[in-house]
DSSP file (Angstrom, degrees, kcal/mol; ACC not computed):
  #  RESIDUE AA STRUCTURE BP1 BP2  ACC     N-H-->O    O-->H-N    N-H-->O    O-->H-N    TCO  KAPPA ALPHA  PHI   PSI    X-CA   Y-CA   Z-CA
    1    1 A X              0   0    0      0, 0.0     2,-0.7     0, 0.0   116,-0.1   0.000 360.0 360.0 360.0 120.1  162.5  222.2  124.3
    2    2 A X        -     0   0    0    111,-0.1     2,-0.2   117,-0.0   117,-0.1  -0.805 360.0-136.5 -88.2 131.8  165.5  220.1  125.3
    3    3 A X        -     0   0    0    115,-1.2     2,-0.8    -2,-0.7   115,-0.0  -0.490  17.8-154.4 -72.1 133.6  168.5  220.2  122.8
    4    4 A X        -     0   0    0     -2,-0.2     2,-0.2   104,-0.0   102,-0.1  -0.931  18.9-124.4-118.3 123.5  169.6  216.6  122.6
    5    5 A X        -     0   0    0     -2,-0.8     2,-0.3   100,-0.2   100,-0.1  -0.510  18.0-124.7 -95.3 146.9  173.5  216.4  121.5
    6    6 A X    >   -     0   0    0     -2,-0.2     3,-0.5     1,-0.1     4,-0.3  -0.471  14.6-130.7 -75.2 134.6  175.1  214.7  118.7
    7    7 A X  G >  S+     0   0    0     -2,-0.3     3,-0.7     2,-0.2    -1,-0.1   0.747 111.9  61.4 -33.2 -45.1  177.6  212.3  118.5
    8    8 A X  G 3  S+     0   0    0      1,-0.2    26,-0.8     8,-0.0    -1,-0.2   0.736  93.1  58.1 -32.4 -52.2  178.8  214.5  116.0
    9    9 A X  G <  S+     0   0    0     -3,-0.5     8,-2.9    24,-0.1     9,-0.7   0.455  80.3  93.3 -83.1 -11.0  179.3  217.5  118.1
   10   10 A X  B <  S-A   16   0A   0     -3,-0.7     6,-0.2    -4,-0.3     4,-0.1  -0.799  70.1-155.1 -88.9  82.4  181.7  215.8  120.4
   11   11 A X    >   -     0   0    0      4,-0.6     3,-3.8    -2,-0.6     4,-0.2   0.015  29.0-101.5 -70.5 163.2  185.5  216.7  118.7
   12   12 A X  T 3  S+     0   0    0      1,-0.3    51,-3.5     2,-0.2    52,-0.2   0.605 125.3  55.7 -70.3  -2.0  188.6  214.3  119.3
   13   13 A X  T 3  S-     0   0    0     49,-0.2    -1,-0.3    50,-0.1    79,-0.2   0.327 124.7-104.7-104.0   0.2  190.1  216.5  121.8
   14   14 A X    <   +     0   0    0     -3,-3.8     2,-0.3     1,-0.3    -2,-0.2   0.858  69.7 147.1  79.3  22.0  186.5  216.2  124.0
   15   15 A X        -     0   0    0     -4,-0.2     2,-0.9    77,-0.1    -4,-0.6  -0.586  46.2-137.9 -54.0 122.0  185.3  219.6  123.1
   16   16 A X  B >   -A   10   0A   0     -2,-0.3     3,-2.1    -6,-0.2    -6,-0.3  -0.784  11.3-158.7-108.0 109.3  181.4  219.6  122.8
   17   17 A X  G >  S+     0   0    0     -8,-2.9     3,-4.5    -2,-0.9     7,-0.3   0.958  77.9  66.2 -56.9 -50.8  180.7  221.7  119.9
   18   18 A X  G 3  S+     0   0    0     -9,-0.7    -1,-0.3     1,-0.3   102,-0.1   0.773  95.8  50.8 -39.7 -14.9  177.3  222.5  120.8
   19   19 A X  G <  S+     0   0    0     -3,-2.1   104,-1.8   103,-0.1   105,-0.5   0.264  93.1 108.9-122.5  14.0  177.8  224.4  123.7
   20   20 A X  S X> S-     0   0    0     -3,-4.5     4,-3.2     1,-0.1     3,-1.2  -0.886  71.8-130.0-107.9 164.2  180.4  226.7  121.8
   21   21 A X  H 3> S+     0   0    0     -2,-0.3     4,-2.3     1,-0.2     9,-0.2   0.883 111.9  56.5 -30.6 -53.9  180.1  230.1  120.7
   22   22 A X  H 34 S+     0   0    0      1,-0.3     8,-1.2     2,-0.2    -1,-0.2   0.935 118.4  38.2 -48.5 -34.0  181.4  229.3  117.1
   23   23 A X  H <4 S+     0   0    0     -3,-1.2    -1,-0.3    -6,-0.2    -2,-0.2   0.952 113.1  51.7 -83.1 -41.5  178.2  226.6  117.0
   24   24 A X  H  < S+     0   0    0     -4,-3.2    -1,-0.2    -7,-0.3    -2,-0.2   0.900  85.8 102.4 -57.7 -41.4  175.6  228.4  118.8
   25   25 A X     <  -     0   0    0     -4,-2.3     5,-0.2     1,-0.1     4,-0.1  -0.079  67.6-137.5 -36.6 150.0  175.5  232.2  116.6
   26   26 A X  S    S+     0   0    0      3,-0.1     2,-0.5     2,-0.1    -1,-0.1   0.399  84.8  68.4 -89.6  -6.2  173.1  232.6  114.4
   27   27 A X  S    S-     0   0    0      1,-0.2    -2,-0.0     0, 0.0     0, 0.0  -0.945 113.8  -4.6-104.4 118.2  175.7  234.0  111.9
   28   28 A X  S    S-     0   0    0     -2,-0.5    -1,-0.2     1,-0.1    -2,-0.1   0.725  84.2-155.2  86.9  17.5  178.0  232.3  110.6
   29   29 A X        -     0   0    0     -5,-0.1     2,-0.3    -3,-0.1    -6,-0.2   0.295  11.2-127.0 -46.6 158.7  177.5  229.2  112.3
   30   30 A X        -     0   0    0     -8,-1.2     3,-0.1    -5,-0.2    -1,-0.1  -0.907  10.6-146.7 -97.8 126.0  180.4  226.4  112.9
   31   31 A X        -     0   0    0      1,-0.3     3,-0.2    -2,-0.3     2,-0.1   0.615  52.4-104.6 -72.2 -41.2  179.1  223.0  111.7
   32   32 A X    >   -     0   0    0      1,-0.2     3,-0.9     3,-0.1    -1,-0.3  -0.373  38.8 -67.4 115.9 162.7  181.3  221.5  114.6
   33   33 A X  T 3  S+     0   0    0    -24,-0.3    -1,-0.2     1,-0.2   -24,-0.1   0.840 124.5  44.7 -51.8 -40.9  184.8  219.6  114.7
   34   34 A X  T 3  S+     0   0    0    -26,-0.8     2,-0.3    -3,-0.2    -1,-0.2   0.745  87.6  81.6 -65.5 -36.3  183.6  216.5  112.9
   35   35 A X  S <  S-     0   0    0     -3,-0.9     2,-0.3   -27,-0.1    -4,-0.1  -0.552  74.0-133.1 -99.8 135.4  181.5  217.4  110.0
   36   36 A X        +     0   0    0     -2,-0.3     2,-0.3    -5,-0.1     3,-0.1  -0.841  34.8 153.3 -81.6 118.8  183.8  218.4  106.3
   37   37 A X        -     0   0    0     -2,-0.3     3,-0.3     1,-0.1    -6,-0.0  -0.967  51.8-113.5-144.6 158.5  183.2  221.5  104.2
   38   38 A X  S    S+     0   0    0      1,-0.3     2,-0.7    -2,-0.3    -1,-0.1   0.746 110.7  51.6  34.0 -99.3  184.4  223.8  102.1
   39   39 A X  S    S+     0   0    0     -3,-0.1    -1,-0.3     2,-0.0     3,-0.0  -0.762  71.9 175.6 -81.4  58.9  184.1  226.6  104.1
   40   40 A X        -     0   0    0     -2,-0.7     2,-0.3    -3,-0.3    -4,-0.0  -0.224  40.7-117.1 -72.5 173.3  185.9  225.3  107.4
   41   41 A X     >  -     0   0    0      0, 0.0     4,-1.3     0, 0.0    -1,-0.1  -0.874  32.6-110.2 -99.2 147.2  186.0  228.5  109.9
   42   42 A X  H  > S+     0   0    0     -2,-0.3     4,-0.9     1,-0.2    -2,-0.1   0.718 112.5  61.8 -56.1 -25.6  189.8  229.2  110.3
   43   43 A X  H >4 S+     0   0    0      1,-0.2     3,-1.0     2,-0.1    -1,-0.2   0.998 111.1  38.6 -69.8 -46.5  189.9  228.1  114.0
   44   44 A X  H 34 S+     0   0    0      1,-0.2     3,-0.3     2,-0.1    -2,-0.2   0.457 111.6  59.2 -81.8   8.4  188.9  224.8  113.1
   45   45 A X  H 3< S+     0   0    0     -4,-1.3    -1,-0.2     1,-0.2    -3,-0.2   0.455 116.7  33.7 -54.3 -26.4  191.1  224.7  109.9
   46   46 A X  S << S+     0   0    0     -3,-1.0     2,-0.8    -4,-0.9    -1,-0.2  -0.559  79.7 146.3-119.4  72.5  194.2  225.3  111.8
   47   47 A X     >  -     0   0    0     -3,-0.3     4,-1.5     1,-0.1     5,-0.1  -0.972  46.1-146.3-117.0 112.1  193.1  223.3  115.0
   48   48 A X  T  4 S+     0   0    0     -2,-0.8    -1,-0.1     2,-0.2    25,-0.1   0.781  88.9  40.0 -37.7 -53.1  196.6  222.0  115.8
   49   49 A X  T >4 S+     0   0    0      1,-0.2     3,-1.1     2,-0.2    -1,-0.1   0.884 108.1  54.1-109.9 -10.1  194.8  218.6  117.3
   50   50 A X  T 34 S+     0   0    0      1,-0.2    -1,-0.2     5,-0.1    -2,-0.2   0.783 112.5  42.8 -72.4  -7.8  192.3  217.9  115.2
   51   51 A X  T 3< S+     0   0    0     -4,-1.5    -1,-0.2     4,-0.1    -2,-0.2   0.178  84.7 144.5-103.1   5.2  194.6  217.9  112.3
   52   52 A X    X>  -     0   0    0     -3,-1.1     4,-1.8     1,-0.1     3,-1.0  -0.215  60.2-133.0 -49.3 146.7  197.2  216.0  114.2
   53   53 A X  H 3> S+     0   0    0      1,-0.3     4,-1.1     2,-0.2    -1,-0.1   0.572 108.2  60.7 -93.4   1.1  199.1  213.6  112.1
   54   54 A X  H 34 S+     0   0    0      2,-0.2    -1,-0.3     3,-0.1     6,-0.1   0.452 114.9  37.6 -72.0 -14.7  198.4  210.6  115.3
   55   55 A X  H X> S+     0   0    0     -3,-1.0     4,-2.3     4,-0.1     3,-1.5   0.786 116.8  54.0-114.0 -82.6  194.4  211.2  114.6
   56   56 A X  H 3< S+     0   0    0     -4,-1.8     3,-0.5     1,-0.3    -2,-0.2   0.728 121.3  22.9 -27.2 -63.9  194.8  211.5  110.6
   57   57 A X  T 3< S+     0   0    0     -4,-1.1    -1,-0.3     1,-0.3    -3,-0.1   0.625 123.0  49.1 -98.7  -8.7  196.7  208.3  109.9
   58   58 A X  T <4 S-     0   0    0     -3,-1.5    -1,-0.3     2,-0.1    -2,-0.2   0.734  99.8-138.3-104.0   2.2  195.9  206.2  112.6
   59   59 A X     <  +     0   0    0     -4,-2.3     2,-0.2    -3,-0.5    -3,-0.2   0.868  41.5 164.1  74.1  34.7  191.9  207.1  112.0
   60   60 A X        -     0   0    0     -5,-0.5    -1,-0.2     1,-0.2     3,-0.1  -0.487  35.0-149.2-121.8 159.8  191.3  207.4  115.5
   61   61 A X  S    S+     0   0    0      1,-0.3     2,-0.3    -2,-0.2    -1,-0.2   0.870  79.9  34.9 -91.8 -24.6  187.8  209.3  117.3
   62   62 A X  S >  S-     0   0    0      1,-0.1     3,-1.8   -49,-0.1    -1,-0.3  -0.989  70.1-133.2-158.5 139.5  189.2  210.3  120.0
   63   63 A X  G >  S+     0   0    0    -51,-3.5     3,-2.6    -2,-0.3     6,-0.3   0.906 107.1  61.6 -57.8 -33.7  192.6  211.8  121.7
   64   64 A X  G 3  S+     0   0    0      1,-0.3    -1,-0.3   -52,-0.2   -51,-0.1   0.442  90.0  68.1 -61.7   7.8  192.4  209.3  124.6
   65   65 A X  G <  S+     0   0    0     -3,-1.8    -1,-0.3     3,-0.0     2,-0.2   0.746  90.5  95.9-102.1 -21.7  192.7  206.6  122.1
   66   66 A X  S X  S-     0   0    0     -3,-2.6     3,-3.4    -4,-0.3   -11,-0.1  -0.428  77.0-132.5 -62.1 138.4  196.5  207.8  121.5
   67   67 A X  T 3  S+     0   0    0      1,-0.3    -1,-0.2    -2,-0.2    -3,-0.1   0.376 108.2  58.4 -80.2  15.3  199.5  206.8  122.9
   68   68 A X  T 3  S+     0   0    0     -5,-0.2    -1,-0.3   -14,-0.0    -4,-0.1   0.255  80.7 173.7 -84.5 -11.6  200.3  210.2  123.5
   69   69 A X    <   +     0   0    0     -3,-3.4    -5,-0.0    -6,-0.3    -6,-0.0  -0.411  68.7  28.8 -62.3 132.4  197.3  211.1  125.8
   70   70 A X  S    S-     0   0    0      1,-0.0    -1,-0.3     0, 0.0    -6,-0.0   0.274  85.1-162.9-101.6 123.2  197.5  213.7  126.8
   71   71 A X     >  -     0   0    0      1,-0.1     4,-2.3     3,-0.1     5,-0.1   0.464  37.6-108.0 -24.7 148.3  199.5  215.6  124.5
   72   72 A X  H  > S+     0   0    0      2,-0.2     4,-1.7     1,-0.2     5,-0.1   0.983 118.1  54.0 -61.2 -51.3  201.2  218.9  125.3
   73   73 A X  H  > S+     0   0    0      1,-0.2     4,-1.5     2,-0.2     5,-0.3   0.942 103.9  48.6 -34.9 -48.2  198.4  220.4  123.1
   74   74 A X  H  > S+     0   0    0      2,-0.2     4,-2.2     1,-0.2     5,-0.4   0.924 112.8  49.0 -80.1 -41.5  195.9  219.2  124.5
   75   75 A X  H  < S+     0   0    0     -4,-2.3    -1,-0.2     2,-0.2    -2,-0.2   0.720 106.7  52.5 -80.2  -2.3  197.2  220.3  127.8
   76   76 A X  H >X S+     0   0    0     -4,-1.7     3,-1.7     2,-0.1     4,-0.5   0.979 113.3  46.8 -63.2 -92.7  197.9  223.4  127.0
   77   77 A X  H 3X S+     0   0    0     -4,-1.5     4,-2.3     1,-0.4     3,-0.5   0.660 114.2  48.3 -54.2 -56.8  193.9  223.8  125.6
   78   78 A X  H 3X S+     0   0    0     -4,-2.2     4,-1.4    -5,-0.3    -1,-0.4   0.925 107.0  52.1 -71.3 -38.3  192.5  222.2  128.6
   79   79 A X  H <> S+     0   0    0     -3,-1.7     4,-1.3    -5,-0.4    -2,-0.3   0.883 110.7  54.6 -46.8 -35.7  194.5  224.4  131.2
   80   80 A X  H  X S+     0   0    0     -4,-0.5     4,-1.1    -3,-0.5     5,-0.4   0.673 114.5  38.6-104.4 -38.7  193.1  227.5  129.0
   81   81 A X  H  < S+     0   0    0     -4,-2.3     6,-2.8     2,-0.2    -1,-0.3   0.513 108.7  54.2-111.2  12.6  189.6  226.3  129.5
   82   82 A X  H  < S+     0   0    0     -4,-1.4    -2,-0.2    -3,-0.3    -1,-0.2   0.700 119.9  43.9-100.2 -29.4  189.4  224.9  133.3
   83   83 A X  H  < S+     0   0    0     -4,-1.3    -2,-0.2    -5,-0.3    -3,-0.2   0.703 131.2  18.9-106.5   1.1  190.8  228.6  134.0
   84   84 A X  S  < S+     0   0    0     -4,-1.1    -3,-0.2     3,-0.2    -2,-0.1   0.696 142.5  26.4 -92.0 -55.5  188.6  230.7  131.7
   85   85 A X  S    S-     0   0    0     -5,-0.4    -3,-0.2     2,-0.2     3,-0.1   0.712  85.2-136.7 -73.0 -42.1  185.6  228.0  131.1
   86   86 A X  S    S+     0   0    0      1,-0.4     2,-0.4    -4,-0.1    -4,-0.2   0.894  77.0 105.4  57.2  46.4  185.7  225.8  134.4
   87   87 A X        -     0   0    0     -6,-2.8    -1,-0.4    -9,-0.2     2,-0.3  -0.951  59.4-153.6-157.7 130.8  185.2  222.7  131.9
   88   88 A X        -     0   0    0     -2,-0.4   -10,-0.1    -3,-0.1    -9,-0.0  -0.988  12.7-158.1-120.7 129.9  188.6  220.1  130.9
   89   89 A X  S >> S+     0   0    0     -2,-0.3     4,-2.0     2,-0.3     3,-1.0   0.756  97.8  64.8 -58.1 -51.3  188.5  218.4  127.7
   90   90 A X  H 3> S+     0   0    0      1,-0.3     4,-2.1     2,-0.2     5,-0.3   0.991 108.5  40.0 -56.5 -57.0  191.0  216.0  129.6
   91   91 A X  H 3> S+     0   0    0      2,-0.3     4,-0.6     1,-0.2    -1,-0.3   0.531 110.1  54.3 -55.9 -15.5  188.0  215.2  131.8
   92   92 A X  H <> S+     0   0    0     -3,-1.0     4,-1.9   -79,-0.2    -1,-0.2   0.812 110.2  53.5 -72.6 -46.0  185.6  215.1  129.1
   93   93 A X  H  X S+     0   0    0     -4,-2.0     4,-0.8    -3,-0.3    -2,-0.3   0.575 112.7  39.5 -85.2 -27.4  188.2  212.5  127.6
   94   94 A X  H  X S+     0   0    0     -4,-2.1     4,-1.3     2,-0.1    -1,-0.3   0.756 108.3  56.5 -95.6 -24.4  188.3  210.2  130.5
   95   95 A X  H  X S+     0   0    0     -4,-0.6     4,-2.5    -5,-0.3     5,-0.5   0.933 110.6  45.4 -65.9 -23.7  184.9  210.2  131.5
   96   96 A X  H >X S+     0   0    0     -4,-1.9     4,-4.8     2,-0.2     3,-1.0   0.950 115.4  54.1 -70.9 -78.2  183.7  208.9  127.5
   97   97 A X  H 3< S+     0   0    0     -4,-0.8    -1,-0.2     1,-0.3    -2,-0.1   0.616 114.0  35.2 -22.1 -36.4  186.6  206.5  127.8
   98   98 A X  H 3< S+     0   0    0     -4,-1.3    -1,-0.3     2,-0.1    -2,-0.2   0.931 137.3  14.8-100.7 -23.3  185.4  205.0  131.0
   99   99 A X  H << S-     0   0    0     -4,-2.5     4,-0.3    -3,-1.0    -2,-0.2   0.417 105.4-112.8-123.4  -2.3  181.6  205.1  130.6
  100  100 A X     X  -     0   0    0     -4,-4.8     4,-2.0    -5,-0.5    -1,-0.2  -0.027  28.6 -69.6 107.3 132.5  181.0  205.7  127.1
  101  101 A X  H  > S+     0   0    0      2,-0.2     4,-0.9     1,-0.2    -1,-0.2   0.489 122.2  50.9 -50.0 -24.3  179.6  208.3  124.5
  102  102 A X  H  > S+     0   0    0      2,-0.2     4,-1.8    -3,-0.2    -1,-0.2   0.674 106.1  56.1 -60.1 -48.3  176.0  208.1  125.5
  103  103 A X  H  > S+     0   0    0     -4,-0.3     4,-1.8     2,-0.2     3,-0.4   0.988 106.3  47.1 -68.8 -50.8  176.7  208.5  128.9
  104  104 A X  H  X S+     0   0    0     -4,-2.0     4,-1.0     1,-0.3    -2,-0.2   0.970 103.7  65.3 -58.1 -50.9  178.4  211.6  128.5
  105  105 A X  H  X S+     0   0    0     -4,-0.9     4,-2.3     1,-0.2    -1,-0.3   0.762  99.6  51.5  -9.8 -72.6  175.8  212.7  126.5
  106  106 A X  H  X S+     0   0    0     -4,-1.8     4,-1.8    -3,-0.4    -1,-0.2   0.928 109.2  47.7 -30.6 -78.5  173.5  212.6  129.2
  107  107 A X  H >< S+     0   0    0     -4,-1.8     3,-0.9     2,-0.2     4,-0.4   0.888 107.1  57.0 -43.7 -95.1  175.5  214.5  131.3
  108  108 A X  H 3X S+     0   0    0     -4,-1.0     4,-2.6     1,-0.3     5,-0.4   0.628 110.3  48.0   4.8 -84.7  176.1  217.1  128.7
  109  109 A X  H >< S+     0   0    0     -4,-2.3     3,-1.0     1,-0.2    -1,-0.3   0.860 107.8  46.9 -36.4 -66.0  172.6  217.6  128.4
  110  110 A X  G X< S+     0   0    0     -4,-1.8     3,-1.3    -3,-0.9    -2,-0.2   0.967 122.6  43.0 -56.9 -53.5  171.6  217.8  131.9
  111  111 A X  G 34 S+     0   0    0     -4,-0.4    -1,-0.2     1,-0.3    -2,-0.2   0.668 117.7  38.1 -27.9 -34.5  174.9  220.6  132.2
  112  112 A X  G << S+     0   0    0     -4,-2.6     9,-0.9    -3,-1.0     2,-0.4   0.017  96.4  99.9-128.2   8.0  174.7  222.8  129.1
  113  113 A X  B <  S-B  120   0B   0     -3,-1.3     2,-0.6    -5,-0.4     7,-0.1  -0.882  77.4-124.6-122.2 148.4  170.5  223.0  129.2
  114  114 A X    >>  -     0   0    0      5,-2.8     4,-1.7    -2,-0.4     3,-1.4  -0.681  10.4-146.7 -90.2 113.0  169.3  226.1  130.7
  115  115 A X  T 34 S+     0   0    0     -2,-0.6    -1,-0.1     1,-0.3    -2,-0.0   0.737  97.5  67.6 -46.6 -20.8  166.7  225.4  133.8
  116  116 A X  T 34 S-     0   0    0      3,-0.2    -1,-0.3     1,-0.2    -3,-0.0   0.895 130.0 -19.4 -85.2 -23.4  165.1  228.4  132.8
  117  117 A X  T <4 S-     0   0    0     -3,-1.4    -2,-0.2     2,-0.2    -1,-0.2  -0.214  87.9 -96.3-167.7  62.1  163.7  227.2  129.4
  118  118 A X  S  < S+     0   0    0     -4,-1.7  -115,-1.2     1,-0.1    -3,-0.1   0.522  78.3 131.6  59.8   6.2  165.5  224.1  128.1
  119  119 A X        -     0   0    0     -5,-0.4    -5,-2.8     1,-0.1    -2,-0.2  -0.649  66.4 -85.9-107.2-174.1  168.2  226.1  125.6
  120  120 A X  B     -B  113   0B   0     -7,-0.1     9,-3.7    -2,-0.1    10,-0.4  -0.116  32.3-142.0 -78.5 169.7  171.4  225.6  125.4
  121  121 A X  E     -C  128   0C   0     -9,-0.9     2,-0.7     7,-0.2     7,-0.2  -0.901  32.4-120.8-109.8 152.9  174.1  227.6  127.9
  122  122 A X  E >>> -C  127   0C   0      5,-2.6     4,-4.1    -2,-0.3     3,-1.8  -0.859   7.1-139.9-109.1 124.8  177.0  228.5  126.0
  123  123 A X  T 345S+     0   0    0   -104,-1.8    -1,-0.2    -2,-0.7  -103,-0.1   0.880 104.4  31.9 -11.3 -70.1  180.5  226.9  127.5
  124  124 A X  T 345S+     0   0    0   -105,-0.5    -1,-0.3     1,-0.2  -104,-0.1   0.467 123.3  41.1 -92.1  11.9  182.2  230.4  126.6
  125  125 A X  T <45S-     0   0    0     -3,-1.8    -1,-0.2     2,-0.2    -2,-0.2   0.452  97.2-139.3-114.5 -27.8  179.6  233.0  127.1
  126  126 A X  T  <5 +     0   0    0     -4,-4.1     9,-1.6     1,-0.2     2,-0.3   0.874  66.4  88.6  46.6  47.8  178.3  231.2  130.3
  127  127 A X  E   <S-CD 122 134C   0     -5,-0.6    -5,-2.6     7,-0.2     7,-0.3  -0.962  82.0 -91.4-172.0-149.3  174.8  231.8  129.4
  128  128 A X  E     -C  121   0C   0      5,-3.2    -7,-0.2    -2,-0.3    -8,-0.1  -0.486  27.2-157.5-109.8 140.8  171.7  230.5  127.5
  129  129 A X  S    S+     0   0    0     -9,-3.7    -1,-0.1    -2,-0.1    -8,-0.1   0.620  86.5  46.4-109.5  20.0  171.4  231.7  124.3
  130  130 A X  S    S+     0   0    0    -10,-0.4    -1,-0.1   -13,-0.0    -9,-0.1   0.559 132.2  20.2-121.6  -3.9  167.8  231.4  123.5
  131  131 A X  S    S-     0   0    0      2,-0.2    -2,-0.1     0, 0.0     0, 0.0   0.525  94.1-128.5-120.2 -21.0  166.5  233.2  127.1
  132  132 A X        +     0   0    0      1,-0.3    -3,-0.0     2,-0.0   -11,-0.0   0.221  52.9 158.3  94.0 -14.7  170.0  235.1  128.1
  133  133 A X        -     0   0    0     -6,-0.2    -5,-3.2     1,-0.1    -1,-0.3  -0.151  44.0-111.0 -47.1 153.4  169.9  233.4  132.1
  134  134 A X  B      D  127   0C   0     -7,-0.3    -7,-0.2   -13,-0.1    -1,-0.1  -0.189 360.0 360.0 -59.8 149.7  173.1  233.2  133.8
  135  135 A X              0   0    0     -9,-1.6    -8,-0.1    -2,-0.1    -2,-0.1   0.612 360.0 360.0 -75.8 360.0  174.7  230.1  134.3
């Protein structure tokens, strides 16, 4: 089965929620940046940019749409995950900007899906969670 990613799953800082831990566990799952409940989990209740008050007021989908791109947050966040992760958010953020949310999609998909049987690999575990292959 290939996992086909949401529009959804893509947060305003260019995070694809599908391919993190919080969203892959079977426990205790993360709904992903986008989606409102209740019951946030605490990282993304205190997520510094997604509750930025440039996003909030000005309604905007995405950080690159700010005149602030890229933010010290956000460069901070991305540094953190090109040297644990080998994935930038900043780079996530320019490629949707120049080709579009579908196209990244694509990509996404062909990246994050496991050759060995079509699940997803997880960003921060750096490996499939429905067979265990390596990335």
């Amino acid at each position: 089965m290939i996992y086909s990613f949401k529009t959804l799953l893509i947060a305003p800082c260019g995070m694809n929620c599908s391919i993190c831990t919080g969203y892959l566990r079977r426990r205790n799952k993360c709904p992903g940046c986008r989606l409102n409940f209740a019951e946030k989990p605490v990282t993304r209740a205190n997520c510094k940019i997604k509750n930025c008050p440039n996003f909030s007021v000005d309604k905007k989908k995405f950080c690159f749409q700010c005149k602030e791109f890229p933010c010290e947050r956000l460069i901070h966040l991305d540094k953190r995950y090109k040297t644990k992760y080998q994935m930038s958010m900043i780079d996530n953020l320019e490629y949707i900007k120049k080709f579009g949310i579908k196209k990244f999609m694509l990509n996404e998909n062909i990246r994050w899906t496991c050759s060995n049987c079509g699940g997803t690999i997880c960003v921060h575990k750096g490996y499939c969670y429905s067979c265990g292959k390596l990335r």
